[in-house]
N, C-alpha and C positions, 0 to 999 in steps of 0.2 A: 810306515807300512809294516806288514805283520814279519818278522824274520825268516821266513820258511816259502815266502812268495817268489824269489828267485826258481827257487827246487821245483815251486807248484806249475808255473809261468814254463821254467823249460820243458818240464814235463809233458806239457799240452802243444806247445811249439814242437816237436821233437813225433807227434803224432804226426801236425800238419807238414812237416817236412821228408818223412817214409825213409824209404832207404834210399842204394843207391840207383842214382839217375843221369845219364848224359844224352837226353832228348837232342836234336838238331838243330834246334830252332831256340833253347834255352841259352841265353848270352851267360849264363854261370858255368857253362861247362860240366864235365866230369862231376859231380854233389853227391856226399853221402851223410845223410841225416843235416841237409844245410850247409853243410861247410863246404866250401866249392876247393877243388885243386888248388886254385889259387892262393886261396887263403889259410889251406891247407900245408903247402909251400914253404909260404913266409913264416908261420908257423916255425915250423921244425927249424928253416934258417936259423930264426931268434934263438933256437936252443941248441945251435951247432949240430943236429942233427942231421944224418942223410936222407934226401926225399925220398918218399915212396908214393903209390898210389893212394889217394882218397878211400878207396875201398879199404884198406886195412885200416884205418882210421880207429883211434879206441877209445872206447865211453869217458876214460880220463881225461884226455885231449881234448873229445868234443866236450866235457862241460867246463875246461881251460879255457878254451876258445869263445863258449856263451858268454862265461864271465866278464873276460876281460873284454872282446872286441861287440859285444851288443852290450850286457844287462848295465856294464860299469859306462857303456861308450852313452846312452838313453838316462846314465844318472838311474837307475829303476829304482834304487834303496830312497829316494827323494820323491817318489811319485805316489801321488794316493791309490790304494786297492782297485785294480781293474783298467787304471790310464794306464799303469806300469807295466802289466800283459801287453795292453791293446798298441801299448809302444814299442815293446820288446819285439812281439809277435811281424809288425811293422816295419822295425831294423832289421831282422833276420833277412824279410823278405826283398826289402828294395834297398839297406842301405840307413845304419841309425841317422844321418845329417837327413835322410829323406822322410824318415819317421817321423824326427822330431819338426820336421819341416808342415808336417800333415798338424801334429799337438799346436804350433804355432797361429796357423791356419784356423784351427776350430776356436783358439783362445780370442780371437778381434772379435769385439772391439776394444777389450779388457789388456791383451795384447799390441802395445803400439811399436814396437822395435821391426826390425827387418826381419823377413822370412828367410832366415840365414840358417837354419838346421844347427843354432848352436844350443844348446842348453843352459844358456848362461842368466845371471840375476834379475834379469828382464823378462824372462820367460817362466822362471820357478815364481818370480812376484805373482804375476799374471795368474797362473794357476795356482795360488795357495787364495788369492780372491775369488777362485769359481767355487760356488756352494750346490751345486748341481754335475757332480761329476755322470751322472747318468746320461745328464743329455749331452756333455763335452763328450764321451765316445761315441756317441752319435754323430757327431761333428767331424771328430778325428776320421771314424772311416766314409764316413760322404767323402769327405777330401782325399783321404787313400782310393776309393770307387774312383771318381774322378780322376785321377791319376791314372788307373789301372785302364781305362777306357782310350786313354789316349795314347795310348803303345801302339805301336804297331802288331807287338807279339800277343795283344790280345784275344786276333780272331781264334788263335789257338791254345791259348791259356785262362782265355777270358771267363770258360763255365768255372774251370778249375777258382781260381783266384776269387769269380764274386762267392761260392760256397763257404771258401775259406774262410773273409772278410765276414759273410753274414756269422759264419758261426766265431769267429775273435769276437766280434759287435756283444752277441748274445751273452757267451762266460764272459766279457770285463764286465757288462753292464751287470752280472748277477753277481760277480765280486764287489763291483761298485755298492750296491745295495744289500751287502751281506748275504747275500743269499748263498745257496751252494751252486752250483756251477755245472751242466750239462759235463758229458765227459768228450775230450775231442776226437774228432772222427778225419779219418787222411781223406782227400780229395783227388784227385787224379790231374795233375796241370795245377794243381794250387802249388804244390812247392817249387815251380821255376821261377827263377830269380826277374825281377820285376824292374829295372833298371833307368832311369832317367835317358840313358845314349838309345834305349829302344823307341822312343817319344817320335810321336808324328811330327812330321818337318812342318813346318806352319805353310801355311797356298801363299803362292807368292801372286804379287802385284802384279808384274808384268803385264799380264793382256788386258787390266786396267786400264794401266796406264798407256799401252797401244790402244786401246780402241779408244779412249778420250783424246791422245794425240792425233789420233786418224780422223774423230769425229769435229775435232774444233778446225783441223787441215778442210776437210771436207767444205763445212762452211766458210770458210775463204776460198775457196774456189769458187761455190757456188754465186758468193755475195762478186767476184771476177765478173763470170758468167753473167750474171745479173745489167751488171754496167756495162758489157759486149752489149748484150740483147736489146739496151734503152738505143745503143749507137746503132743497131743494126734496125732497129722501126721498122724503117722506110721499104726496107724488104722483108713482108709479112714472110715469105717461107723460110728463110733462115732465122726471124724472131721466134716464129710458133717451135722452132724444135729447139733454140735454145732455151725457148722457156720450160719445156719440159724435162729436157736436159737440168736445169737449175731445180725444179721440184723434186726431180726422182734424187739428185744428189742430196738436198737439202733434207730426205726424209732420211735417207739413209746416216746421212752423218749427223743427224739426229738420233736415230737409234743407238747411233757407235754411241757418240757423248754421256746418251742417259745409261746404255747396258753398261756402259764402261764405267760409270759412276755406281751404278747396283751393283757389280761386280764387287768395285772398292770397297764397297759397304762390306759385304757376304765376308769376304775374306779379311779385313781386320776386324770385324765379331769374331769369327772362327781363332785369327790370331790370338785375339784376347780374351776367349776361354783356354786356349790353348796354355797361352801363359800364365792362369789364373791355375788352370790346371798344376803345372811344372811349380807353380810356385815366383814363378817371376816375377806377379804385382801382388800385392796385398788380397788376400780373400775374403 
């Protein structure tokens, strides 16, 4: 890739990210120009420094910090023109192991290793084989959208982040193709940090698995009921109500069994975009 894509790459990053921000509901905290307090922190630790606030934060530092903890952490100098934005851009946001976790994702079927967010010989193989990097960032942020939609912190970041995303999609894919490259533009809610811990909890089982126990309960009562009712014959007024007694259960625990089995359904699908989402099976 060209020498001067790092400079170009944070430059445009550094739009999408504004200044400083400590929203409520942004799990980054305290962020100015991307670098969260936290990170900001450790930072200075590493260089025996005392902490201070993010806000004083200095253009030196923060392109120390791009350097080393995204563009070297995404491998970028090893990425062709326009993945290496769309990955960089990616790290900043949710996390380089989460970035490169989306590259991995768009790489299958060409990609067969784990969706482990590492960058390693398995994954650079895999992409130095795709001859279409235009359509692989197309890929990459489907699978970053996808992600974004399963946060929780969406409802509130969600316009912010899809504008973001469309407009990274657009510059890698015009770096991709040589071309020159729109200029970027800040979004409002595009630059809170986008986090895997903020992820929807997957629906749980439970009242499944309760109403197919209640519905299969059900008909063994009912099939009880049944066997009373043959012994009780001889006396039509206590047969006729247990017989209806036995129908009305039997519909009912019918419905438990079949709802309780559509339920099962509904929610390990949802599971399993869930985790197709996060990355957890193969995409």
């Amino acid at each position: 890739m060209a020498a001067t894509r790092e400079k170009e790459s944070l430059a445009k990053v550094l739009v999408h990210e504004g200044g400083y921000v400590n929203h409520p509901s942004d799990p980054g905290g305290p962020t100015n120009k991307g670098v969260t307090q936290r990170v900001y922190d450790a930072y200075r630790k590493g260089k025996s420094l005392p902490k201070r606030s993010v806000k004083n934060i200095t253009m030196d530092e923060v392109g120390e910090i791009y350097d080393r903890q995204y563009w070297d952490a995404v491998k970028g100098d090893l990425l062709p023109a326009g993945v290496d934005y769309v990955v960089f851009d990616g790290g900043v946001n949710s996390g380089p192991g989460r970035s490169i976790m989306w590259l991995q994702q768009a790489l299958r079927p060409v990609y067969t290793g784990a969706i482990d967010g590492v960058m390693g010989i398995g994954t650079i193989a895999a992409l130095k084989a795709i001859n279409n990097n235009d359509a692989l960032i197309d890929r990459i942020c489907d699978a970053r959208m996808n992600f974004l939609r399963h946060l929780g912190t969406f409802p509130t970041f969600g316009k912010g982040w899809t504008a973001r995303v469309a407009e990274v999609r657009a510059i890698g894919k015009a770096w991709a193709t040589g071309e020159t490259p729109r200029a970027a533009s800040f979004a409002d809610g595009g630059q809170a940090k986008a986090l895997v811990e903020d992820a929807k909890a997957a629906p749980s089982t439970a009242p499944a698995d309760a109403a197919i126990g209640a519905g299969g309960g059900g008909l063994g009562v009912s099939g009880t009921l049944q066997g009373l009712q043959e012994q009780l014959s001889p006396l039509s007024y206590a047969s006729e109500w247990i017989t209806r007694i036995v129908v009305i259960l039997a519909l009912i625990s019918a419905l438990l069994l079949f709802g309780g089995a559509a339920y099962r359904w509904y929610t390990s699908r949802k599971a399993k975009r869930l985790a197709e989402a996060l990355g957890a099976t193969p995409a």
